[in-house]
N, CA, C and O atoms as a MOPAC input file, in Angstrom:
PM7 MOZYME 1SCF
protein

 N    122.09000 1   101.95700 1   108.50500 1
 C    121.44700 1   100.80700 1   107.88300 1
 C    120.25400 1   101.30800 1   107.07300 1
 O    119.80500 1   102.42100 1   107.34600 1
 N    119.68100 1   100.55200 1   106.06200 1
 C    118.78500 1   101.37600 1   104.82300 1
 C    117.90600 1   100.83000 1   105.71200 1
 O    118.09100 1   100.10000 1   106.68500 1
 N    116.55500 1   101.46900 1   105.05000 1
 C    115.35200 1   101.52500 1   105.48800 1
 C    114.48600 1    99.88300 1   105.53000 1
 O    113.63500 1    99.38700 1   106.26900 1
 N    115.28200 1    99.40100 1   104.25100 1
 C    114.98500 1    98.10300 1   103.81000 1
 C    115.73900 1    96.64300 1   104.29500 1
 O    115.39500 1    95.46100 1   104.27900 1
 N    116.64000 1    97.19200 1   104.61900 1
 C    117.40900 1    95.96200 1   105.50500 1
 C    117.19800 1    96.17700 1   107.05800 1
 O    117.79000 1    95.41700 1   107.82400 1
 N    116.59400 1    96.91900 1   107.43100 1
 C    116.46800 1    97.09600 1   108.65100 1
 C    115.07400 1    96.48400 1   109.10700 1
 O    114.91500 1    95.87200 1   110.16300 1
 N    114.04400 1    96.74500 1   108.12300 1
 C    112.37500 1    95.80300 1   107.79700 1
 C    113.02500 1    94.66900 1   107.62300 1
 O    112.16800 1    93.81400 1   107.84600 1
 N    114.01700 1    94.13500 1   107.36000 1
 C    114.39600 1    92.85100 1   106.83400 1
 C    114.80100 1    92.17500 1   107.91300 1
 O    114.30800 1    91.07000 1   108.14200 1
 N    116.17200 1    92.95600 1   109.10300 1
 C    116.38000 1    92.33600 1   109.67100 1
 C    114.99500 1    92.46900 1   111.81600 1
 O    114.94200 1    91.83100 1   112.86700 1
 N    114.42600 1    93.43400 1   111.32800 1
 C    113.19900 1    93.38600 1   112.50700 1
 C    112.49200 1    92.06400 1   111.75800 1
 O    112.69900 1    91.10600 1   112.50300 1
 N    111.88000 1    91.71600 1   110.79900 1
 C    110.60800 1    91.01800 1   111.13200 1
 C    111.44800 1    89.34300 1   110.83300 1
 O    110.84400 1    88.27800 1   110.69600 1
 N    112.66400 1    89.49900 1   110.80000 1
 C    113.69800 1    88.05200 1   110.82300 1
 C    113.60300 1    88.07000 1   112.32000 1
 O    112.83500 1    87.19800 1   112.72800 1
 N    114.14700 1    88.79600 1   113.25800 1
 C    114.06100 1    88.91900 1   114.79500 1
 C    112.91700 1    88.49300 1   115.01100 1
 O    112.84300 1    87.39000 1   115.55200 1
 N    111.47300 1    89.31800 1   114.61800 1
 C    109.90100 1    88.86700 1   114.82900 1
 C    109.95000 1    87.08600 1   114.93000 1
 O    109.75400 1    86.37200 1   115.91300 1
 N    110.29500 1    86.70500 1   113.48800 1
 C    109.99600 1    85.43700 1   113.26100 1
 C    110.97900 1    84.59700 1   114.23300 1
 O    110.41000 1    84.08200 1   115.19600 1
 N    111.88100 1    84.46000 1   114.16000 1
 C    113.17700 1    83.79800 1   114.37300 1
 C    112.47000 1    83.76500 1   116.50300 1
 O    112.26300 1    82.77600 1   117.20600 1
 N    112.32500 1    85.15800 1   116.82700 1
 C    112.12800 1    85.27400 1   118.16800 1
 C    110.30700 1    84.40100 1   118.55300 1
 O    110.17700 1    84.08600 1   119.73600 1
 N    109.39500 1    84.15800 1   117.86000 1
 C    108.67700 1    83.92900 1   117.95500 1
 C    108.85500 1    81.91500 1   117.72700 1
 O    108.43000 1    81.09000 1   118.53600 1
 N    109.44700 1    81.66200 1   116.67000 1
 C    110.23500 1    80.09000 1   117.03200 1
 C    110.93800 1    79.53500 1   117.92500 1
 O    110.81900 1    78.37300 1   118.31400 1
 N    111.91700 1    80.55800 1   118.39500 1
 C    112.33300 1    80.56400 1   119.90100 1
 C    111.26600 1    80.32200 1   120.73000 1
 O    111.21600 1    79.22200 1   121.28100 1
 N    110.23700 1    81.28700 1   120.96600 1
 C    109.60800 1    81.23300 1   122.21400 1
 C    108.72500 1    80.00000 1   122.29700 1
 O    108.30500 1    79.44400 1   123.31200 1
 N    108.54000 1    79.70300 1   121.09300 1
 C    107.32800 1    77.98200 1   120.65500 1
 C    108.04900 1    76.84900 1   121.04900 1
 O    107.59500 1    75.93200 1   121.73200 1
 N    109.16200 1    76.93500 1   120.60900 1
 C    110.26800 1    75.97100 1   121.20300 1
 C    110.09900 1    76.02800 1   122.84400 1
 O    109.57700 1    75.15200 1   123.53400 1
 N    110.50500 1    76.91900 1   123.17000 1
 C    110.58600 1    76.87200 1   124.85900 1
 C    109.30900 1    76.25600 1   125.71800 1
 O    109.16600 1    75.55600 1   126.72100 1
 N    108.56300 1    76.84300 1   124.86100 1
 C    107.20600 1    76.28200 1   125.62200 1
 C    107.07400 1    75.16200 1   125.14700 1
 O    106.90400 1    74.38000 1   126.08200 1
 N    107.05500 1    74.53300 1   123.97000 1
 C    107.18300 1    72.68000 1   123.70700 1
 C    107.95000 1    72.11100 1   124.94600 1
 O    107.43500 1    71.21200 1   125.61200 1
 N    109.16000 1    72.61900 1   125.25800 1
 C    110.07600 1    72.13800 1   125.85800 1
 C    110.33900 1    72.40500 1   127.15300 1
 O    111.40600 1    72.30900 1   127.76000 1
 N    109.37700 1    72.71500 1   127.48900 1
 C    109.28300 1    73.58100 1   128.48800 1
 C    110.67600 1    74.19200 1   129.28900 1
 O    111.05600 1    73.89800 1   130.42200 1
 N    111.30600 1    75.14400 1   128.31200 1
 C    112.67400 1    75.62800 1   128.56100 1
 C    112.27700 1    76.92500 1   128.42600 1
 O    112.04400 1    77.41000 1   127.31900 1
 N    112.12800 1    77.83900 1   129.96200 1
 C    111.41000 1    79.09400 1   129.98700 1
 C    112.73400 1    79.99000 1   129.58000 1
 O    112.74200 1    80.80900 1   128.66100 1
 N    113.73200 1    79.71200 1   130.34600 1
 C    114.83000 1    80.62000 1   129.43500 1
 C    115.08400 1    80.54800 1   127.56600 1
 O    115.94500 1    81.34100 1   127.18600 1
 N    114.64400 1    79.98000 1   126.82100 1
 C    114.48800 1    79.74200 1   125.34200 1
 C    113.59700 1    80.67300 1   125.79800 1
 O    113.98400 1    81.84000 1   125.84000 1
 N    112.27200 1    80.35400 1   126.21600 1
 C    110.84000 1    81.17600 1   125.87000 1
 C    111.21100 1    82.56500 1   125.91500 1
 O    111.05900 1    83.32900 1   124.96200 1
 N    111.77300 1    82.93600 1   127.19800 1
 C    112.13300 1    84.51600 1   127.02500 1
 C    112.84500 1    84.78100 1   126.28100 1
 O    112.61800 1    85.77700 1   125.59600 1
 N    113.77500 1    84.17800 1   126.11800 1
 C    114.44400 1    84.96100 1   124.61800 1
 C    113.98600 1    85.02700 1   123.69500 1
 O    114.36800 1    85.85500 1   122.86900 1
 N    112.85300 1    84.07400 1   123.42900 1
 C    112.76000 1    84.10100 1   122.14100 1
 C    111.69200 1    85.89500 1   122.00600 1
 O    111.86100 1    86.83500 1   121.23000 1
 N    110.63800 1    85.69700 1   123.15600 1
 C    109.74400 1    86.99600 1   123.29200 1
 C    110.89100 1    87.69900 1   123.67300 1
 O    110.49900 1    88.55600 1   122.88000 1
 N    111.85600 1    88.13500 1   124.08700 1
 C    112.62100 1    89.24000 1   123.84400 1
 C    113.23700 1    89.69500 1   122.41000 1
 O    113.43200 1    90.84900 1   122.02900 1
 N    113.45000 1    88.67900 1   121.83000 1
 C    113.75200 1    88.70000 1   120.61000 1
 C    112.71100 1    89.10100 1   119.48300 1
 O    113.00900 1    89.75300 1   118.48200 1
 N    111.61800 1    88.68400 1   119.74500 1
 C    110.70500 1    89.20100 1   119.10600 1
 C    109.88700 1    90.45100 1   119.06600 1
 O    109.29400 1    90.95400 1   118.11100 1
 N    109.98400 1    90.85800 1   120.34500 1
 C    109.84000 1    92.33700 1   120.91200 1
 C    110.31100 1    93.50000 1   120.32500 1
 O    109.86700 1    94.61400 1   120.04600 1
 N    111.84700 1    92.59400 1   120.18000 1
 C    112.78200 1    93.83200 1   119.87500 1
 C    112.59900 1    93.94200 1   118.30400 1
 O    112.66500 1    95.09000 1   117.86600 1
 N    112.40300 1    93.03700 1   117.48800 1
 C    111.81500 1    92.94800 1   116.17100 1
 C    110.41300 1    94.12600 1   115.73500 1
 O    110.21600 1    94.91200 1   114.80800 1
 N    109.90400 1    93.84800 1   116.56000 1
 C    108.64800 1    94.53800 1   116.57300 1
 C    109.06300 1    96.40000 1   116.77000 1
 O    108.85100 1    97.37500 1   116.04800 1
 N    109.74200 1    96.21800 1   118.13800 1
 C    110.25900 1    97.85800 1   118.31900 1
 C    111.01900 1    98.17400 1   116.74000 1
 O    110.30800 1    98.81300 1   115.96500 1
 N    112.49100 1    97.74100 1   116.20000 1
 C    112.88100 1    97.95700 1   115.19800 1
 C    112.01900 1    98.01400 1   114.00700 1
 O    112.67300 1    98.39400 1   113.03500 1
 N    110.64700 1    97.74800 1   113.70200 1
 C    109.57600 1    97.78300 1   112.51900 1
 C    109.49000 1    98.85400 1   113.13300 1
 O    110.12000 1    99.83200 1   112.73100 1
 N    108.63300 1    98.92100 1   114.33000 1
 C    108.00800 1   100.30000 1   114.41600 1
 C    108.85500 1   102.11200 1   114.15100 1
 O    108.38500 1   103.19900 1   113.81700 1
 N    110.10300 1   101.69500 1   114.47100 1
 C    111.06400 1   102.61300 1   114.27900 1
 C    111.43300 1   102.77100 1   113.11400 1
 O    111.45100 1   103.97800 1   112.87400 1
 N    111.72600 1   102.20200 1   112.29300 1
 C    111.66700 1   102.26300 1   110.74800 1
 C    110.48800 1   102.71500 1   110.17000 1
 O    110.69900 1   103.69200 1   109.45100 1
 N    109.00600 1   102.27500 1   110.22600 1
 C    108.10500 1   102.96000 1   110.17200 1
 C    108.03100 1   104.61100 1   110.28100 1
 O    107.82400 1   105.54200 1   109.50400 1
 N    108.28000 1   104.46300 1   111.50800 1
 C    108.28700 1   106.39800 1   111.97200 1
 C    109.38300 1   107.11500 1   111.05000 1
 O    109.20500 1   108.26900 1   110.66200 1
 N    110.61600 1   106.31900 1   110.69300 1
 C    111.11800 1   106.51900 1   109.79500 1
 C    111.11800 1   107.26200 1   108.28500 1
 O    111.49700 1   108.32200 1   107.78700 1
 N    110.56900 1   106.24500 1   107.95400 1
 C    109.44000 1   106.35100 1   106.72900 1
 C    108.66600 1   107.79900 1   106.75700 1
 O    108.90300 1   108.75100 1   106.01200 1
 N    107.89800 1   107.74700 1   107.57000 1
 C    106.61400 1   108.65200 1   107.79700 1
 C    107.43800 1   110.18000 1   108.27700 1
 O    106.80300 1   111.22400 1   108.13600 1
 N    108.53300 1   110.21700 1   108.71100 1
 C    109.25700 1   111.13200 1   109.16800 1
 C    109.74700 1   111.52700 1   107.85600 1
 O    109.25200 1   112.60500 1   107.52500 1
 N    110.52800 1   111.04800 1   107.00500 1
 C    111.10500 1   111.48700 1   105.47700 1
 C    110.06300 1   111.43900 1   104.74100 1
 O    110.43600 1   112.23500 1   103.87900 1
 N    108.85600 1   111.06000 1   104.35300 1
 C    107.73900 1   111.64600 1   103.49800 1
 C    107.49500 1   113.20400 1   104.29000 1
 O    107.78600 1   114.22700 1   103.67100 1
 N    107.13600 1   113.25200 1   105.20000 1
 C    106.64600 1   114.61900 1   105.82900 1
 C    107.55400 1   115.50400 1   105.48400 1
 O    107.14400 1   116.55500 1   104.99200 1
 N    109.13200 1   115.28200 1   105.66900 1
 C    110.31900 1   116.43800 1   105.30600 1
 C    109.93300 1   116.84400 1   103.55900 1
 O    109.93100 1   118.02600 1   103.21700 1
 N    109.59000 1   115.61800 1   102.45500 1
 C    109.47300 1   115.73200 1   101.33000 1
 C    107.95500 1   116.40500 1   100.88500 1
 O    107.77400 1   116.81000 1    99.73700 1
 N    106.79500 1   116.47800 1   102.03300 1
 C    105.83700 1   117.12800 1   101.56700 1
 C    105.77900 1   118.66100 1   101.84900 1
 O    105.25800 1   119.52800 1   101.14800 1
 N    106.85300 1   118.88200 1   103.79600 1
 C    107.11500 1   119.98300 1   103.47600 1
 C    107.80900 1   120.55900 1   102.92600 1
 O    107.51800 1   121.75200 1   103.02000 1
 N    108.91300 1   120.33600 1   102.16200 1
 C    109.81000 1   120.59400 1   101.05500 1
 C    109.20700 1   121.17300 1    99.55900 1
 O    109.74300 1   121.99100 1    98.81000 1
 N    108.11900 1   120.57800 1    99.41700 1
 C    107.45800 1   120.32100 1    98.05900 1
 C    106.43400 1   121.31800 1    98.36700 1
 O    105.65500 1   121.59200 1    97.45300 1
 N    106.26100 1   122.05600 1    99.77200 1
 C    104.95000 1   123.09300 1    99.65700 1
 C    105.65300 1   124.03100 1    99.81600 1
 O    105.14800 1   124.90300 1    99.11000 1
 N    106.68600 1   124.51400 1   100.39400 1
 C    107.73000 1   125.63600 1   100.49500 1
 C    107.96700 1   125.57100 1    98.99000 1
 O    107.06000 1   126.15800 1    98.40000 1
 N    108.86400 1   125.06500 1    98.19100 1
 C    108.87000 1   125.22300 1    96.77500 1
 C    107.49600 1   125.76600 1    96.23700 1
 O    107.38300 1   126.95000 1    95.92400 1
 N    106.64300 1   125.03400 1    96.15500 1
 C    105.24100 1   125.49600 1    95.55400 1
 C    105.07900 1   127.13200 1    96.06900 1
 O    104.68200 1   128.05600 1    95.35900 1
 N    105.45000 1   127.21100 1    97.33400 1
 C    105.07600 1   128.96700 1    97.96100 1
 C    105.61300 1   129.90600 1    97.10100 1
 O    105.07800 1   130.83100 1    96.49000 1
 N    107.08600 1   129.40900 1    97.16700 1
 C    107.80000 1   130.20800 1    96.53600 1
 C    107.54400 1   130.76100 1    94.98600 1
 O    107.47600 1   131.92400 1    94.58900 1
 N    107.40300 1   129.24900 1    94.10100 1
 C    106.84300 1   129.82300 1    92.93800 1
 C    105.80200 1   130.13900 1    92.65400 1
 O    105.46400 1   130.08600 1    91.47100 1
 N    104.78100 1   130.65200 1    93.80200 1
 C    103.67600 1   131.13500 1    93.38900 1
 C    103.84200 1   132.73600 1    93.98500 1
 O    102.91400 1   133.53400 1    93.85300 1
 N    105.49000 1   133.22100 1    94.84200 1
 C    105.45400 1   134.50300 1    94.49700 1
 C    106.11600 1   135.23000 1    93.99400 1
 O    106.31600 1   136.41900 1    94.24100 1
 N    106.85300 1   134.04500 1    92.61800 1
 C    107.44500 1   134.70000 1    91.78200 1
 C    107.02900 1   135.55000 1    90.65100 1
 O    107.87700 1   136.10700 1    89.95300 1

């Protein structure tokens, strides 16, 4: 899954799980409530993992880009 549909579908979980859980507590329907904070949890974990993501493929591309630079500076 791309980097961008995956931000897309975590902070849909975030939201979606966080309406769930508002619902439950209006309604006082604690099984809604937990799902919905499970649902939203797991939204949150999937951002954060995509994040590290991110930050994991810039780092491969900066060390990529200083190994090149080494090299042509002992050509």
């Amino acid at each position: 899954m791309s980097n961008t549909k995956s931000k897309i579908e975590s902070t849909k979980d975030k939201l979606v799980g966080g309406v769930k859980e508002t619902v439950g507590k209006v309604t006082n329907n604690e099984e809604l409530e937990l799902k919905g904070k499970i649902q939203s949890k797991k939204g949150e974990l999937e951002k954060n993992a995509a994040d590290i993501g991110d930050k994991a493929d810039k780092l491969k591309e900066d060390v990529a880009e200083n190994i090149n630079d080494a090299i042509d500076k002992h050509k």
